[in-house]
Chimera marker file (.cmm) of the C-alpha trace (Angstrom):
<marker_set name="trace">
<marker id="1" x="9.073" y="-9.879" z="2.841" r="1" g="1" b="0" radius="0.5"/>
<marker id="2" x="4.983" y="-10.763" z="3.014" r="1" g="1" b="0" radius="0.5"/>
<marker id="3" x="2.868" y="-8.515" z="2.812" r="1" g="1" b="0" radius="0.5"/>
<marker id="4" x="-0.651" y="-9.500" z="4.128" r="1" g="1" b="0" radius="0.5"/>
<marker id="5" x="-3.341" y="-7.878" z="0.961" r="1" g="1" b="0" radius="0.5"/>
<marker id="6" x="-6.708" y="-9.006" z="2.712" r="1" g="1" b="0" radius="0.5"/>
<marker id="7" x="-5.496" y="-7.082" z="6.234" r="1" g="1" b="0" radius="0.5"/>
<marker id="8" x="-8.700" y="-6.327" z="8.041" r="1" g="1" b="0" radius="0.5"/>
<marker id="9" x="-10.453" y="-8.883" z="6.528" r="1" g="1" b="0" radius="0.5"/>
<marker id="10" x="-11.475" y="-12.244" z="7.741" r="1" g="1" b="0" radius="0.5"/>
<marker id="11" x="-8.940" y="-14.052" z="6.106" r="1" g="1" b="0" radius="0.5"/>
<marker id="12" x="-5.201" y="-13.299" z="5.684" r="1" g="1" b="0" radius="0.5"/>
<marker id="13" x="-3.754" y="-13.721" z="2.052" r="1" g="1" b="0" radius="0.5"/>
<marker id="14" x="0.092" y="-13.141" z="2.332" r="1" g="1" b="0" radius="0.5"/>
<marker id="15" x="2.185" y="-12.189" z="-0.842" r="1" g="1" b="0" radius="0.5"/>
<marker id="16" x="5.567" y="-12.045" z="-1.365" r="1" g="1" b="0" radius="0.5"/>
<marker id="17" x="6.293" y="-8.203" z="-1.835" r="1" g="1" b="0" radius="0.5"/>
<marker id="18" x="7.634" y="-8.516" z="-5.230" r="1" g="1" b="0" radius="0.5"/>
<marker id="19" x="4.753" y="-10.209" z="-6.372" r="1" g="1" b="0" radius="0.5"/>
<marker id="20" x="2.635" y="-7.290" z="-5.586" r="1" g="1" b="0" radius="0.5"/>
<marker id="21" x="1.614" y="-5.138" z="-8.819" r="1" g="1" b="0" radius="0.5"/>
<marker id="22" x="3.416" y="-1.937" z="-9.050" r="1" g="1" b="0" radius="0.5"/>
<marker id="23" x="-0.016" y="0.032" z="-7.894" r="1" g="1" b="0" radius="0.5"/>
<marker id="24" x="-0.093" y="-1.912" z="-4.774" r="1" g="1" b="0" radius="0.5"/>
<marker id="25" x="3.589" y="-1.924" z="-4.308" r="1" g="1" b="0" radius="0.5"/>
<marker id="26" x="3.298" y="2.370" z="-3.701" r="1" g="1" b="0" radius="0.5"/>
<marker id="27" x="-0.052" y="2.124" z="-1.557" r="1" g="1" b="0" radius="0.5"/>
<marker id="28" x="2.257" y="-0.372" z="0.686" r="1" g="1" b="0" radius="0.5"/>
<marker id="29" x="5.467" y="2.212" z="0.811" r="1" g="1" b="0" radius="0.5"/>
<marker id="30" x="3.221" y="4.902" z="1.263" r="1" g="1" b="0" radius="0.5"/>
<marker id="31" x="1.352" y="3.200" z="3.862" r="1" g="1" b="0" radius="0.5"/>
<marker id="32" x="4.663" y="2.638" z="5.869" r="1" g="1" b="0" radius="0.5"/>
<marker id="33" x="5.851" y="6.004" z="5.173" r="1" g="1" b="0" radius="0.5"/>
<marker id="34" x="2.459" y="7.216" z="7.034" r="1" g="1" b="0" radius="0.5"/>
<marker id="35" x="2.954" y="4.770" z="10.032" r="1" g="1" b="0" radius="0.5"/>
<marker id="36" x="6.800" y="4.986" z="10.500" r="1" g="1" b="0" radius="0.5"/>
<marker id="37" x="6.221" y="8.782" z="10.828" r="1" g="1" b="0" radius="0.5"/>
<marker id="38" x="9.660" y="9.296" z="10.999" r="1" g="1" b="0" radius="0.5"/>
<marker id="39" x="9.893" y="11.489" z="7.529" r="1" g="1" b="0" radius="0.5"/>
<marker id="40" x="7.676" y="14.415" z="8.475" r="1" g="1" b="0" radius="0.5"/>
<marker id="41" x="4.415" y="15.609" z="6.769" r="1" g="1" b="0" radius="0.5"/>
<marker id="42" x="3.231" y="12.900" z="3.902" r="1" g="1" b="0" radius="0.5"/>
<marker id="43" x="2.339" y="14.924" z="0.756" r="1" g="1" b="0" radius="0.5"/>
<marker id="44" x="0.467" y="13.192" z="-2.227" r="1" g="1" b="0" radius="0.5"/>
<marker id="45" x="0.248" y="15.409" z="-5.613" r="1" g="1" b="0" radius="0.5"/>
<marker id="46" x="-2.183" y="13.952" z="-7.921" r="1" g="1" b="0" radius="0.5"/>
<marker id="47" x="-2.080" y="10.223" z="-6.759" r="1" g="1" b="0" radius="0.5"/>
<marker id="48" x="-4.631" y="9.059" z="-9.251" r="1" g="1" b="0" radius="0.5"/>
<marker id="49" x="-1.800" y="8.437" z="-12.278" r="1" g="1" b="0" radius="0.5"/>
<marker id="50" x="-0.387" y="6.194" z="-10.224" r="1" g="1" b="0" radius="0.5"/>
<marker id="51" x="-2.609" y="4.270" z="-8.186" r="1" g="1" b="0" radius="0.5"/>
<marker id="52" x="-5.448" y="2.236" z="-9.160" r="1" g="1" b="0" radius="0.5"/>
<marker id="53" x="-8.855" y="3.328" z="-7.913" r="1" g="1" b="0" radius="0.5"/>
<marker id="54" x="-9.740" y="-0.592" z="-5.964" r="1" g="1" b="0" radius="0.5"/>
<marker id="55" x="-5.921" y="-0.726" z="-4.123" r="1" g="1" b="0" radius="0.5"/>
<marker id="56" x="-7.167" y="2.473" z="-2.377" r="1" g="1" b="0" radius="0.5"/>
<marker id="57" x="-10.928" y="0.950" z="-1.549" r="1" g="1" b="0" radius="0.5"/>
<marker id="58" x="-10.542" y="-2.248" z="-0.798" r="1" g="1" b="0" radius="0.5"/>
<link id1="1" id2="2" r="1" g="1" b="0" radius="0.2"/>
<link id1="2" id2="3" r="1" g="1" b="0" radius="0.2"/>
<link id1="3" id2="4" r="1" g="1" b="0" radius="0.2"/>
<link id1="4" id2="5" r="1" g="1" b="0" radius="0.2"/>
<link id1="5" id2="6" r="1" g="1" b="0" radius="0.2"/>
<link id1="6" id2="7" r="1" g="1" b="0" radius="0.2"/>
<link id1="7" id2="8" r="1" g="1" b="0" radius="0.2"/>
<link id1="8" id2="9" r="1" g="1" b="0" radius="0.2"/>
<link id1="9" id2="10" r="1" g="1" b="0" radius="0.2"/>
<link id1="10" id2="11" r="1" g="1" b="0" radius="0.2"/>
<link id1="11" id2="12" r="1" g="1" b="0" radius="0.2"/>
<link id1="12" id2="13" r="1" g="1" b="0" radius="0.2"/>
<link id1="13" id2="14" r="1" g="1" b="0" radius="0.2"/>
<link id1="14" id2="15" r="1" g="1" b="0" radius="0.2"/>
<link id1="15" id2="16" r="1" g="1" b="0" radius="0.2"/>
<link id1="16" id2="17" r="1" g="1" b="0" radius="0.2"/>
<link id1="17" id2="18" r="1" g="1" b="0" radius="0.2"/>
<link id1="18" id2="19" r="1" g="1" b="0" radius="0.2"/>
<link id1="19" id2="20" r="1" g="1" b="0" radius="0.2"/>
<link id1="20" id2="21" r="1" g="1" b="0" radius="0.2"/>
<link id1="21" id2="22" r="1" g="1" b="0" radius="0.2"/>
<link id1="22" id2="23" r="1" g="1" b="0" radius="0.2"/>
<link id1="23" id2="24" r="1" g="1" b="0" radius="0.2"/>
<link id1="24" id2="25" r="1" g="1" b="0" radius="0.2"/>
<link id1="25" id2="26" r="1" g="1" b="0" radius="0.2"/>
<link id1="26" id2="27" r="1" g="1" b="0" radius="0.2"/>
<link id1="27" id2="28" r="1" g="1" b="0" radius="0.2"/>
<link id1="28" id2="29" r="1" g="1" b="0" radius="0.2"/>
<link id1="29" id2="30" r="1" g="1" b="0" radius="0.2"/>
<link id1="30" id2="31" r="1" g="1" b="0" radius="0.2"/>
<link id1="31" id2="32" r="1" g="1" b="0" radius="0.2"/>
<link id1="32" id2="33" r="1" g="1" b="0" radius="0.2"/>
<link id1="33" id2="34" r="1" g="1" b="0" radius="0.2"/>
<link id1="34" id2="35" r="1" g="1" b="0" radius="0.2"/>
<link id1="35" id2="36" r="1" g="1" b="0" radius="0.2"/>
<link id1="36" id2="37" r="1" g="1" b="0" radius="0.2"/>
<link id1="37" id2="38" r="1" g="1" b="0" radius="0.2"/>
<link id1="38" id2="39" r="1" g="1" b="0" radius="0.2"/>
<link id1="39" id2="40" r="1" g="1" b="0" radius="0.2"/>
<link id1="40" id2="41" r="1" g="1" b="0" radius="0.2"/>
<link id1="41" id2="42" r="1" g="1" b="0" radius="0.2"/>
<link id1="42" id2="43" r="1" g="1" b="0" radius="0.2"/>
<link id1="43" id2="44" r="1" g="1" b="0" radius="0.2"/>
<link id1="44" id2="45" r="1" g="1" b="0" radius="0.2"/>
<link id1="45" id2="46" r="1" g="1" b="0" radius="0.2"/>
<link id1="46" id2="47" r="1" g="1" b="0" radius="0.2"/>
<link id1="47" id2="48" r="1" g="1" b="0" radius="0.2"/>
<link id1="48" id2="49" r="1" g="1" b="0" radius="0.2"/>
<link id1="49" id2="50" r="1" g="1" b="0" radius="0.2"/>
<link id1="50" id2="51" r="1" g="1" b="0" radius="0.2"/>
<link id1="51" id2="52" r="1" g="1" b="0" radius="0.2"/>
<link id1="52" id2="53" r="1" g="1" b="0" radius="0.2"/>
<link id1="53" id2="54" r="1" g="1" b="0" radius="0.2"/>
<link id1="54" id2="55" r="1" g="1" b="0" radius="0.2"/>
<link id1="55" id2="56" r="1" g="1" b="0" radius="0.2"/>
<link id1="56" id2="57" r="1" g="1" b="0" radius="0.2"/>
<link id1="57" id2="58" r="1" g="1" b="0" radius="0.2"/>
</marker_set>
């Protein structure tokens, strides 16, 4: 699986999902968890040990 990490962006950088780092690996399952909608209500408790602060801005 590729996962595109410059999405929105002018130009498309795809990685193979393994080759992600573990921070970016949870924004991208949490990101399809969102969008699938198929598991309810999302709940995040204290995301900040786990993800790094530029995955989430950039």
């Amino acid at each position: 699986m590729m996962v595109n990490i410059n999405f929105q962006k002018s130009t498309e950088k795809m990685v193979k999902f393994f080759d992600l780092t573990k921070s970016l690996i949870k924004c991208f399952i949490l990101c399809m968890v969102i969008i699938m909608n198929r598991f309810g209500p999302a709940i995040v408790d204290a995301p900040e040990n786990d993800f790094d602060n530029s995955d989430i801005t950039d």
